[in-house]
C-alpha positions in Angstrom: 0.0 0.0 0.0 1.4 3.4 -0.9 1.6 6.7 1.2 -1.3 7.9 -0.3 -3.1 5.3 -0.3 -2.6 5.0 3.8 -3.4 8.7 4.1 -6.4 8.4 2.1 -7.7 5.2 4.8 -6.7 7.4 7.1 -8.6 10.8 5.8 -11.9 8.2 5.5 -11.2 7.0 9.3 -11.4 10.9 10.3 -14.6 11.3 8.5 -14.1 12.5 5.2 -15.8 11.8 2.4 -14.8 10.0 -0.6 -15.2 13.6 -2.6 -13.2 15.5 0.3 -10.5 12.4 0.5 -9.7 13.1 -3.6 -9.6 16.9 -3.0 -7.2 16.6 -0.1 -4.9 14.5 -1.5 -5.3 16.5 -5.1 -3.9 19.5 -2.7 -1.2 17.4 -1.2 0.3 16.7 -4.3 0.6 20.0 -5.5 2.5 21.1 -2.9 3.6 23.3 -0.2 1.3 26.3 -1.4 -1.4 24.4 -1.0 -0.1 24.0 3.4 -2.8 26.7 3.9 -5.7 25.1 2.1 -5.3 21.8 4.1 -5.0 23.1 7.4 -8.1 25.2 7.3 -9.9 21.9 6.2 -8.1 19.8 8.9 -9.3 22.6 11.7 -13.1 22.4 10.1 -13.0 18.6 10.4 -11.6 18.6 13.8 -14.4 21.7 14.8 -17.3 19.1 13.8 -15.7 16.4 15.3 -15.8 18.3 18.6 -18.8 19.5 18.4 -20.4 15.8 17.9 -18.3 14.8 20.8 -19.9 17.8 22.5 -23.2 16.9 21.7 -22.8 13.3 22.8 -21.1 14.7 25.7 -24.4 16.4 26.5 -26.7 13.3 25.9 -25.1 11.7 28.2 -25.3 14.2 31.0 -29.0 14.2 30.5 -29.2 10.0 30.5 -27.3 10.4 33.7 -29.5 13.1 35.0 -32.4 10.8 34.2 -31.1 7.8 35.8 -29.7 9.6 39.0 -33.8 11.1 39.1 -35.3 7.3 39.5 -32.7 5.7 41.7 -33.2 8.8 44.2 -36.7 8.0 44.3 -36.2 4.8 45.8 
């Protein structure tokens, strides 16, 4: 398997698409001017990633807060 062909499983295992996979490697093989361009689409990925965590974060808290409600009424 080649470099970009591990990058690419790895761009899919951070949640990109197949479309955003070809345009991030496209980028990466036209060079260093394109250093820029990647990093803003490597902060927006990581952005939605914590805000699903956050939002998971936050269903959880409420399960908990449900669960702590009928146990205390016992």
């Amino acid at each position: 398997m080649g470099d970009l062909d591990k990058l690419a499983g790895q761009l899919g295992e951070m949640g990109f698409s197949k479309q955003e996979t070809a345009y991030y490697l496209k980028l990466l093989t036209a060079g260093e001017g394109s250093d820029p361009e990647r990093l803003r689409i490597l902060c927006e990925k990581r952005t939605a990633v914590l805000d699903e965590i956050h939002r998971l974060e936050h269903r959880i808290i409420s399960m908990d807060t449900l669960r702590n409600e009928i146990r205390n009424k016992r």
